[in-house]
OpenMM code with the backbone's topology and positions (N, CA, C; nanometers):
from openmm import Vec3, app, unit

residues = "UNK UNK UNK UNK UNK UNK UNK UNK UNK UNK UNK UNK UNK UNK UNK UNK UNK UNK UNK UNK UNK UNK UNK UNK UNK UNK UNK UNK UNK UNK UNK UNK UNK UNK UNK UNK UNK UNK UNK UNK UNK UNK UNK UNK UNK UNK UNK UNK UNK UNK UNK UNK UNK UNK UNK UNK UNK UNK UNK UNK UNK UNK UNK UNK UNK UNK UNK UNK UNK UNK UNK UNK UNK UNK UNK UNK UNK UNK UNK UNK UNK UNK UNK UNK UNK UNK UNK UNK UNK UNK UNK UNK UNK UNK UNK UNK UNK UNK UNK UNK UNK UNK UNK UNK UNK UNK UNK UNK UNK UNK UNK UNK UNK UNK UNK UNK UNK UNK UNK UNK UNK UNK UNK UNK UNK UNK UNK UNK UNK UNK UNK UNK UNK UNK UNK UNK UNK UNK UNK UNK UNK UNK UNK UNK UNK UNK".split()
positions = [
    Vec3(22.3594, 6.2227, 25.0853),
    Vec3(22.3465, 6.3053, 25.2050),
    Vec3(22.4433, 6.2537, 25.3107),
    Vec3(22.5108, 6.3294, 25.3818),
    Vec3(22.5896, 6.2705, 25.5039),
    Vec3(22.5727, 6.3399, 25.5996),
    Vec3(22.5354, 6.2671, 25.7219),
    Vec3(22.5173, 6.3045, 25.8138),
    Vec3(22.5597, 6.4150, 25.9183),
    Vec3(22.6955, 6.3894, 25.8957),
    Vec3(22.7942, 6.4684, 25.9485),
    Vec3(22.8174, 6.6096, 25.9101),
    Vec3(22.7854, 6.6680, 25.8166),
    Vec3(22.7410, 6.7764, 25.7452),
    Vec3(22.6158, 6.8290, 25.8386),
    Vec3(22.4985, 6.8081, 25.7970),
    Vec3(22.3936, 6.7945, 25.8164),
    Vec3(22.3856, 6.8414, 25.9787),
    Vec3(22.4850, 6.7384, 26.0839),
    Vec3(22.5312, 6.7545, 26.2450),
    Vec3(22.5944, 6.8929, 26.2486),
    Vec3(22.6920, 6.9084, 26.1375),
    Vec3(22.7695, 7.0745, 26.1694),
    Vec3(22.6128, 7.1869, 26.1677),
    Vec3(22.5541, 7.1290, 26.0539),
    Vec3(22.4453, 7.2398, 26.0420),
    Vec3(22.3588, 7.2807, 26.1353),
    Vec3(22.3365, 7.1845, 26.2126),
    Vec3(22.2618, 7.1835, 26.2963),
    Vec3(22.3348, 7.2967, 26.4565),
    Vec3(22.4556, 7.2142, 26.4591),
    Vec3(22.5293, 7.2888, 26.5410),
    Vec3(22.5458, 7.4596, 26.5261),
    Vec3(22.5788, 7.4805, 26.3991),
    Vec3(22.5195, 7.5918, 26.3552),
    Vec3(22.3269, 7.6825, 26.4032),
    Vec3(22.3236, 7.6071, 26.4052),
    Vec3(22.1391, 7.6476, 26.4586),
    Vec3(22.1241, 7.6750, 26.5962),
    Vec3(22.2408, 7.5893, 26.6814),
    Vec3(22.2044, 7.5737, 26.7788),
    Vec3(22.3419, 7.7343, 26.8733),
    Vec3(22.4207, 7.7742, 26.7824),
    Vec3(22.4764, 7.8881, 26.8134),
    Vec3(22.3688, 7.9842, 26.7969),
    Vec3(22.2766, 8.0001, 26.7080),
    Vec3(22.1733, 8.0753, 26.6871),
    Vec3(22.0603, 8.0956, 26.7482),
    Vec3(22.0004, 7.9723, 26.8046),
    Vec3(21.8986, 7.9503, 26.9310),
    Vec3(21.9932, 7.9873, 27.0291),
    Vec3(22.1069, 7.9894, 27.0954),
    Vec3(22.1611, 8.0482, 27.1932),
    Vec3(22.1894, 8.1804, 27.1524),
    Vec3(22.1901, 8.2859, 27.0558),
    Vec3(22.2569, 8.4333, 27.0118),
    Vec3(22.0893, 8.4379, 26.9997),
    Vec3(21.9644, 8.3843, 27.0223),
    Vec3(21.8428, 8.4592, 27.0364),
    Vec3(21.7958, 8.5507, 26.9087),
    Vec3(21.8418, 8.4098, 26.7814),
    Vec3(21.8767, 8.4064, 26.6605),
    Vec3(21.7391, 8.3169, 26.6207),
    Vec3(21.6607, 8.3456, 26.4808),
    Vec3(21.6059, 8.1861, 26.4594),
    Vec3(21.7113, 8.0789, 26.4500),
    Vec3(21.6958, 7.9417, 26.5113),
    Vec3(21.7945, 7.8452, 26.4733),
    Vec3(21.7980, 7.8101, 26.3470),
    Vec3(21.8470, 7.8507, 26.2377),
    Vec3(21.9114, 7.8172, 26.1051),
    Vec3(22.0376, 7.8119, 26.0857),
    Vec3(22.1207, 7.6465, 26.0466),
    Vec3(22.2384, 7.6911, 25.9974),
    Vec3(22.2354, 7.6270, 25.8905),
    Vec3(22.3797, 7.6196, 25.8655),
    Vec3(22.4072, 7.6245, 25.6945),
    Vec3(22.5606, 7.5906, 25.6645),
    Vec3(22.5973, 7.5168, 25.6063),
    Vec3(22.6834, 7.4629, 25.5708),
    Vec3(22.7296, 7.3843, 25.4517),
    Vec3(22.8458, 7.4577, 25.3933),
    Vec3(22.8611, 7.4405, 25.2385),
    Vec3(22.9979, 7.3367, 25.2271),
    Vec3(23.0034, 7.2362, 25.1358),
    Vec3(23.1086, 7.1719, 25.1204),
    Vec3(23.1644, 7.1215, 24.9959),
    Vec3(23.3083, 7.1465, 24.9401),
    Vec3(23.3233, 7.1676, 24.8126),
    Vec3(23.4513, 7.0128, 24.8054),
    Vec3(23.3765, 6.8972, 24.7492),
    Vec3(23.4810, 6.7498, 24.7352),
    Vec3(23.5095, 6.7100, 24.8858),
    Vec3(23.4368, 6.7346, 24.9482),
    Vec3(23.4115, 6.6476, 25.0940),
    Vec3(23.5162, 6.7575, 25.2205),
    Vec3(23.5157, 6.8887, 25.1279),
    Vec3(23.6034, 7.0071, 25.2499),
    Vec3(23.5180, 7.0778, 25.3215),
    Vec3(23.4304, 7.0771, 25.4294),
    Vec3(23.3835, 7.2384, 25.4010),
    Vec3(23.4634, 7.3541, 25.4532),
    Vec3(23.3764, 7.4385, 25.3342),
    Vec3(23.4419, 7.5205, 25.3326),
    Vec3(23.3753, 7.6715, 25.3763),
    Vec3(23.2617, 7.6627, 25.4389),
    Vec3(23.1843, 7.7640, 25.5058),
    Vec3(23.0838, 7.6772, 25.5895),
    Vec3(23.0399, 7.7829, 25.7002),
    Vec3(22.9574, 7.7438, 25.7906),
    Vec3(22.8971, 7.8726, 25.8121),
    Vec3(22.7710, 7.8921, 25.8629),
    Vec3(22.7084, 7.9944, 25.9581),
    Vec3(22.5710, 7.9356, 25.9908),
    Vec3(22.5315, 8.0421, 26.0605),
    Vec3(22.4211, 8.0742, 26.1333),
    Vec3(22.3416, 8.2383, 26.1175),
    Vec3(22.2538, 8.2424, 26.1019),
    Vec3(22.1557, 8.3453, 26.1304),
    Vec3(22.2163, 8.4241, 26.2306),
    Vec3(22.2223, 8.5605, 26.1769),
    Vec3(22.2886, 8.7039, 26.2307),
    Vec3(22.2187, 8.8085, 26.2355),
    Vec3(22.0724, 8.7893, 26.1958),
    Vec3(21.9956, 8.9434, 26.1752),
    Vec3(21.9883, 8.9858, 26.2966),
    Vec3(21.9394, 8.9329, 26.4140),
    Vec3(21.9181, 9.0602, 26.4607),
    Vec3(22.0617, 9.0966, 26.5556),
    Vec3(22.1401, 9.0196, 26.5627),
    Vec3(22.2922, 9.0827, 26.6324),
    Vec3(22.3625, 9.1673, 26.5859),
    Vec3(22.3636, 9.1633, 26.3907),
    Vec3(22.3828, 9.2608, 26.3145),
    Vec3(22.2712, 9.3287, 26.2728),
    Vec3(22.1434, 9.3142, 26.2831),
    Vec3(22.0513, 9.4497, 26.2620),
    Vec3(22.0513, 9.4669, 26.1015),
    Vec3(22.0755, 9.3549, 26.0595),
    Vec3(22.0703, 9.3202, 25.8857),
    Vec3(22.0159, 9.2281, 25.8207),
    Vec3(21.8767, 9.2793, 25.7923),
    Vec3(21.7881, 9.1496, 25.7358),
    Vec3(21.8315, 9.0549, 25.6073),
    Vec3(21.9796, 9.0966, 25.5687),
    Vec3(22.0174, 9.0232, 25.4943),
    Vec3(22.0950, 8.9084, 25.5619),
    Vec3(22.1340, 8.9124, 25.6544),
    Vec3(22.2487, 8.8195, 25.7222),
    Vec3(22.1406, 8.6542, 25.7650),
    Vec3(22.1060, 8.6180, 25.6459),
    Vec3(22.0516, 8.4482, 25.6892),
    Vec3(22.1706, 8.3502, 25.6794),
    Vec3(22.1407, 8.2642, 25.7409),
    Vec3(22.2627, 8.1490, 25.7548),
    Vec3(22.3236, 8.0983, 25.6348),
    Vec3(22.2494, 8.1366, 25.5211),
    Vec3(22.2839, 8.0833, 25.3413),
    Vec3(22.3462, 8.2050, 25.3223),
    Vec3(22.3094, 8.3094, 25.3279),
    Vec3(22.4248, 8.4310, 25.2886),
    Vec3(22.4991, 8.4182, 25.2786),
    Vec3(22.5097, 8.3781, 25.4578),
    Vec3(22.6911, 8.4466, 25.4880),
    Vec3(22.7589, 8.2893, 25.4451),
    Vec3(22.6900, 8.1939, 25.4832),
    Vec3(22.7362, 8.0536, 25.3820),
    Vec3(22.8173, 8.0958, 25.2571),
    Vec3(22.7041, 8.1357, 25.2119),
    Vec3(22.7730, 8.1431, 25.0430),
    Vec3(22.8817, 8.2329, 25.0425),
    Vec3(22.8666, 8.3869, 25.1165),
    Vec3(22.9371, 8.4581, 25.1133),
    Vec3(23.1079, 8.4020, 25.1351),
    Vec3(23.1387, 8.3590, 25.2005),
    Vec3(23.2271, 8.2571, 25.2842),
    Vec3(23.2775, 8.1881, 25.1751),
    Vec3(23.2105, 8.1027, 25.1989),
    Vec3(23.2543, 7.9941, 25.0361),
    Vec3(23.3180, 8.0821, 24.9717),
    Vec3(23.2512, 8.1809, 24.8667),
    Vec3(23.2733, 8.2427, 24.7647),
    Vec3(23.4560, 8.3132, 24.7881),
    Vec3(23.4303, 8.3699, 24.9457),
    Vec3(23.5718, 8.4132, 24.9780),
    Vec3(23.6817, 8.3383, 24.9715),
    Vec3(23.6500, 8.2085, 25.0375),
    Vec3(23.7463, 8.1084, 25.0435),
    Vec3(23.7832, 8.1062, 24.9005),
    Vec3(23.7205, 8.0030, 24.7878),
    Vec3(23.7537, 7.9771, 24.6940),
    Vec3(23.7847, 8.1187, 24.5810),
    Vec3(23.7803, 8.1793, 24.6288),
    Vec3(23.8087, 8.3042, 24.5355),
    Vec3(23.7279, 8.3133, 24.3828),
    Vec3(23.5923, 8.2865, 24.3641),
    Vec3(23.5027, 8.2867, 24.2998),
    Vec3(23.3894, 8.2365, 24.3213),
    Vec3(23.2499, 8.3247, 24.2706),
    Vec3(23.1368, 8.3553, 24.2964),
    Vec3(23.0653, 8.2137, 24.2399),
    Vec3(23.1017, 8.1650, 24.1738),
    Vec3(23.0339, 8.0347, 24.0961),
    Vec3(23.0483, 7.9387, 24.2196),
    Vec3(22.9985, 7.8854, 24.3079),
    Vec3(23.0228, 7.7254, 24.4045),
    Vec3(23.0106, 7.5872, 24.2902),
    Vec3(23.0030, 7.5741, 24.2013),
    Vec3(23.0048, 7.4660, 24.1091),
    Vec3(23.0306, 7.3477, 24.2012),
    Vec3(22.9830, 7.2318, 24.2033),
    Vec3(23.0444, 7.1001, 24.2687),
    Vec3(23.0048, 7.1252, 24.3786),
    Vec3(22.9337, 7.2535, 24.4627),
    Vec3(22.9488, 7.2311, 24.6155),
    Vec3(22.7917, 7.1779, 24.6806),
    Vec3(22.8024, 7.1196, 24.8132),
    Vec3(22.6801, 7.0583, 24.8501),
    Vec3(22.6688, 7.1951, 24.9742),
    Vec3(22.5508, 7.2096, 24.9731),
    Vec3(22.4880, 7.2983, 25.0928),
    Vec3(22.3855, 7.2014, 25.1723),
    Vec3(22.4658, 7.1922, 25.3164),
    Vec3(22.3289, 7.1713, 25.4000),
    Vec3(22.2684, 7.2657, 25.5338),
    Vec3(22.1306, 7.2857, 25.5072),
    Vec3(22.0479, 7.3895, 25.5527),
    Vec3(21.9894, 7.2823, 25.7067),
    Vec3(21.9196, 7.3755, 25.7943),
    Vec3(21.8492, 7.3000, 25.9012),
    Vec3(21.7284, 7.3226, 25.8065),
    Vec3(21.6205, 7.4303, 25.7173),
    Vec3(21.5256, 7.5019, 25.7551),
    Vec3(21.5452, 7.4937, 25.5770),
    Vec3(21.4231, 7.5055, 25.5155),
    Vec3(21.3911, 7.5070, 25.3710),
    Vec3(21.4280, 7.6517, 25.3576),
    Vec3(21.5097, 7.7480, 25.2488),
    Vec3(21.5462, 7.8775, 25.2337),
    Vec3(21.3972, 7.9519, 25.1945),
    Vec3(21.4782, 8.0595, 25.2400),
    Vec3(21.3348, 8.1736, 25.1751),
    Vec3(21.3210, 8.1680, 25.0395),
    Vec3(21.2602, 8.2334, 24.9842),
    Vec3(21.3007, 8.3144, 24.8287),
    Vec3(21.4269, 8.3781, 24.8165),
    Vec3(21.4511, 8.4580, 24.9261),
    Vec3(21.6022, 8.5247, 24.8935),
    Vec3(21.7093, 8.4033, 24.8749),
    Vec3(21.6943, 8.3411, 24.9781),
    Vec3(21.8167, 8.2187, 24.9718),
    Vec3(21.7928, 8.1766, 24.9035),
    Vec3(21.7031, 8.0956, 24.8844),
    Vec3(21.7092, 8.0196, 24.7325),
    Vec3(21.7482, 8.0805, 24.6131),
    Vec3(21.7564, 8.1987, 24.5664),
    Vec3(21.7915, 8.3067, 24.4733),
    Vec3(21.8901, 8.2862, 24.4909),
    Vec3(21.9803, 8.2994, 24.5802),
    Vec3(22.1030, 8.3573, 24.5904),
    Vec3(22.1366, 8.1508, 24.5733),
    Vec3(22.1068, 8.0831, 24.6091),
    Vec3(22.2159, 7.9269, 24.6149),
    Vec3(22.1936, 7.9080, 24.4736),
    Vec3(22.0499, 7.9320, 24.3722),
    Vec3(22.0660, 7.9157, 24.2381),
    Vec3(22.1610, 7.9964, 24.1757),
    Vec3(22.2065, 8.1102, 24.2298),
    Vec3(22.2816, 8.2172, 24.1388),
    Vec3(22.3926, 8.2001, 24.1434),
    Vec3(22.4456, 8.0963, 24.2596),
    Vec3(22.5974, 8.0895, 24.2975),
    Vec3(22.6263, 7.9515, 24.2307),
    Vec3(22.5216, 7.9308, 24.1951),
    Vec3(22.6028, 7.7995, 24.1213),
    Vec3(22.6032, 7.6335, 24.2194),
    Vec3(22.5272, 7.6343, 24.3490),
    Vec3(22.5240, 7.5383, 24.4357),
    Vec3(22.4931, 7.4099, 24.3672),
    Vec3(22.5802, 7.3220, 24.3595),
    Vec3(22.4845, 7.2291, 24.2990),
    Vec3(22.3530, 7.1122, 24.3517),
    Vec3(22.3734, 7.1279, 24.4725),
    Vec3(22.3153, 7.0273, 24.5509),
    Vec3(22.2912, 7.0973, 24.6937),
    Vec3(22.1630, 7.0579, 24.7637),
    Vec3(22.1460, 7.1383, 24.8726),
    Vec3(22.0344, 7.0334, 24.9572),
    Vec3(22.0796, 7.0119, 25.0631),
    Vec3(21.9976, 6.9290, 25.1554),
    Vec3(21.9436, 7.0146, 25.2652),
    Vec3(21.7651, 6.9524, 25.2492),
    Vec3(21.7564, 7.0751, 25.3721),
    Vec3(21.6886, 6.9923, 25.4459),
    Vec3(21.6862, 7.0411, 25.5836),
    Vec3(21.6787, 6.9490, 25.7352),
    Vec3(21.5084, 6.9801, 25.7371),
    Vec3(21.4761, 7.0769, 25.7295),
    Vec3(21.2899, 7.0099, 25.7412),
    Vec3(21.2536, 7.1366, 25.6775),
    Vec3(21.1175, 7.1268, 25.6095),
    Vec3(21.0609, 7.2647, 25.5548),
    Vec3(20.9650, 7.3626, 25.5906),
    Vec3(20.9302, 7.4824, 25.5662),
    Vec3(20.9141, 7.5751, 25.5892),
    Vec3(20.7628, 7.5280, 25.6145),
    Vec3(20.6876, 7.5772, 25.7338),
    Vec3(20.5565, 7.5772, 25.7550),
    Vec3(20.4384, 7.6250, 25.6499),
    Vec3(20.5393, 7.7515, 25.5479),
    Vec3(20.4821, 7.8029, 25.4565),
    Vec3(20.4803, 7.7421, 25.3404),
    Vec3(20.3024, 7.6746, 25.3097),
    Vec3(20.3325, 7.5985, 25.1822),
    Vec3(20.3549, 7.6456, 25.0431),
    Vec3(20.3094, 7.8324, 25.0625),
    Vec3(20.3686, 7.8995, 24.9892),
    Vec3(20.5566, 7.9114, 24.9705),
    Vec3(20.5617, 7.9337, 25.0598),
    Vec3(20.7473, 7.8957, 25.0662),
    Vec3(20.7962, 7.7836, 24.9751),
    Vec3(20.7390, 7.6562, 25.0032),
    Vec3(20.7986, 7.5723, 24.8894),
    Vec3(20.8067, 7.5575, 24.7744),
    Vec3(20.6601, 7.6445, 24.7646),
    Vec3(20.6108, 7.6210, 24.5633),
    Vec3(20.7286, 7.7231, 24.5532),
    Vec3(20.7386, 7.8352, 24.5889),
    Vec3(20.8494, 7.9224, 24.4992),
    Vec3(20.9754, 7.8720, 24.5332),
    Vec3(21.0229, 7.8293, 24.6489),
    Vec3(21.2030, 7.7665, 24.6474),
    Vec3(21.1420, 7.6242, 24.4940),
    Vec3(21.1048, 7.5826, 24.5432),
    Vec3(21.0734, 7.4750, 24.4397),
    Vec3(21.1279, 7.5324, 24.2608),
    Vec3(21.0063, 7.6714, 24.2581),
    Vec3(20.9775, 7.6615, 24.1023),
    Vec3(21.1234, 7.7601, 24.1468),
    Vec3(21.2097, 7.8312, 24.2013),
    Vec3(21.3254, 7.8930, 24.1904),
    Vec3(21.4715, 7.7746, 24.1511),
    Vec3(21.4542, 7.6573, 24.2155),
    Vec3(21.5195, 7.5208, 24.2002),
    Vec3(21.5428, 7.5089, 24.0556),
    Vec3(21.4059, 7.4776, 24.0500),
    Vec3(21.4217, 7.3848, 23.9109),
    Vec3(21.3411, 7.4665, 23.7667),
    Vec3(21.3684, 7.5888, 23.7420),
    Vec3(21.2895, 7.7062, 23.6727),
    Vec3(21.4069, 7.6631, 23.5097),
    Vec3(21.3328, 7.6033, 23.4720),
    Vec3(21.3533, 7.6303, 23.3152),
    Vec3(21.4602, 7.7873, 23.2429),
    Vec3(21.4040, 7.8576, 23.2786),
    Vec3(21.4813, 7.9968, 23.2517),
    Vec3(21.5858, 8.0124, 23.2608),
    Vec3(21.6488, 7.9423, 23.3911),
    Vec3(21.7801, 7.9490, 23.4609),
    Vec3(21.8701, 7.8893, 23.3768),
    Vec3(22.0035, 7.8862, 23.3250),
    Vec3(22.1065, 7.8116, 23.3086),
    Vec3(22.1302, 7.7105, 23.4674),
    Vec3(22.0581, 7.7324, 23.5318),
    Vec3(22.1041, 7.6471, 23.6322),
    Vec3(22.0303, 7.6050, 23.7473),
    Vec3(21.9870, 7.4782, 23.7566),
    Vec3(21.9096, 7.3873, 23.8661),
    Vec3(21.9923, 7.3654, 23.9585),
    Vec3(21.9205, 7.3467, 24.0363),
    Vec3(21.9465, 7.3069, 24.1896),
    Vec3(21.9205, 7.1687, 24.2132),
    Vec3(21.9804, 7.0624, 24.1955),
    Vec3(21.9521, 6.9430, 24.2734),
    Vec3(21.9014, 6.9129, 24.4249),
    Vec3(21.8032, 6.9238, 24.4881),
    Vec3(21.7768, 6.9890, 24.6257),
    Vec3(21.6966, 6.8416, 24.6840),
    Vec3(21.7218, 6.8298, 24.8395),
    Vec3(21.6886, 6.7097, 24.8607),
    Vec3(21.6491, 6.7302, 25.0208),
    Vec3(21.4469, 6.7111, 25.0797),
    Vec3(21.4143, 6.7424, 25.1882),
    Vec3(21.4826, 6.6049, 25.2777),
    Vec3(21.5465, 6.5986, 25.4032),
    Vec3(21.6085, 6.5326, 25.4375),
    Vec3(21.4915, 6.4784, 25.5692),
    Vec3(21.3911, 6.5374, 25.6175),
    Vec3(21.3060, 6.5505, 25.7168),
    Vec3(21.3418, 6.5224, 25.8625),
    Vec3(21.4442, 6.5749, 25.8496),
    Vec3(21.5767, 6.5292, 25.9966),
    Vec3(21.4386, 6.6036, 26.1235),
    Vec3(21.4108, 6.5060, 26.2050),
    Vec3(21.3039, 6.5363, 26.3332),
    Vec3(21.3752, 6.6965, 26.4097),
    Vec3(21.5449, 6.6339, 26.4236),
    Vec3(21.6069, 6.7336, 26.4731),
    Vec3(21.5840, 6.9314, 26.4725),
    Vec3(21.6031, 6.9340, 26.3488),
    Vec3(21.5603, 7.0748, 26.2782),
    Vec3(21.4624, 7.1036, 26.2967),
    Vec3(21.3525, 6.9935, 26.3008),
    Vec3(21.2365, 7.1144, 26.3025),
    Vec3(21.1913, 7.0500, 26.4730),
    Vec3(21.2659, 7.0377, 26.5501),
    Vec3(21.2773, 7.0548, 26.6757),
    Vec3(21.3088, 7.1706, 26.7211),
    Vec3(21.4765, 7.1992, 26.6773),
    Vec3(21.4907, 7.3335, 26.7484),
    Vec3(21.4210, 7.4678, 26.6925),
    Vec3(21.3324, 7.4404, 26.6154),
    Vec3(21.2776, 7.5459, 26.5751),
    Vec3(21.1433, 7.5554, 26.6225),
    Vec3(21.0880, 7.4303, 26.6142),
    Vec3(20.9681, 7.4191, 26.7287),
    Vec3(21.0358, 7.4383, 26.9306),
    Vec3(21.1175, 7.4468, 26.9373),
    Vec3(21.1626, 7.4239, 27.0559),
    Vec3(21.1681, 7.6565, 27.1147),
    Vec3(21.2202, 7.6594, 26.9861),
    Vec3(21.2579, 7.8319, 26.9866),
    Vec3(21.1539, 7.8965, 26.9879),
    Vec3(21.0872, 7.8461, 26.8881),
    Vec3(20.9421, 7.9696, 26.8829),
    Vec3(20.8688, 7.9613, 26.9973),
    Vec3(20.8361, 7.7959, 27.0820),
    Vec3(20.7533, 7.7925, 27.1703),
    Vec3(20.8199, 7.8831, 27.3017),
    Vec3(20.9256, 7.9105, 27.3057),
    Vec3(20.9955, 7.9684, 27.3834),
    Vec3(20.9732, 8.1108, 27.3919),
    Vec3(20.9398, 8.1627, 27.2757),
    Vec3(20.8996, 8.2891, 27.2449),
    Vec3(20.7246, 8.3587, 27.2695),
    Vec3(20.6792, 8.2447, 27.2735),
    Vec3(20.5447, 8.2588, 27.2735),
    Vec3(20.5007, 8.2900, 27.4529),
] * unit.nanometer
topology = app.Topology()
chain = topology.addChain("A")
for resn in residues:
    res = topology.addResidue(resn, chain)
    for name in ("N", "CA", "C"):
        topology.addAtom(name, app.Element.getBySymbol(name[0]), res)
């Protein structure tokens, strides 16, 4: 895990708590480059697909000019949904650090059994990092909302 990754991601979150975004970011890095970054876009784009791993991957995928990320590390603030997690097993992520997890203990059993699912040609090496940070600005956002 490196920190410094982990700091972009966060920075990422924190464009998102300011765009009145959930704070989630995301940040992908392929042999110590990265090579995508984002943040959570739904509601600025009005597209419940636009989570901070999307457009991550999406990105990546552009840069390197193929859909496979093989070799690349993803770091998250926020444990992925089901969708994200779908989508980082399908792209081939190999490794994914995430900054604190989802309140939903349902949320984990399925990123979990989506991780590491037998079925798949392909696991996820995935690693909770419990950075205080992350699940600060997310405790910091919601209370804000309330």
């Amino acid at each position: 895990m490196n920190d410094i990754y982990m700091n972009l991601a966060l920075t990422e979150a924190k464009k998102a708590f300011l765009e009145n975004e959930v704070p989630v970011g995301a940040v992908i890095v392929k042999n110590g480059v990265v090579i995508a970054k984002s943040h959570n876009l739904k509601v600025k784009t009005s597209n419940i697909m636009n989570h901070a791993e999307i457009i991550a991957i999406k990105r990546a995928s552009q840069k390197i000019k193929d859909w496979r990320l093989y070799d690349c590390e993803m770091y998250i603030t926020l444990e992925p949904c089901p969708m994200c997690a779908s989508a980082i097993q399908q792209s081939r992520i190999s490794k994914v650090y995430i900054g604190t997890k989802s309140n939903a203990i349902s949320n984990t059993e399925i990123v979990e059994k989506i991780f590491n699912n037998d079925d798949f040609c392909h696991k996820v090496d995935y690693h909770y990092t419990d950075d205080n940070r992350c699940s600060k600005i997310l405790s910091d956002f919601f209370s804000n909302k309330r």
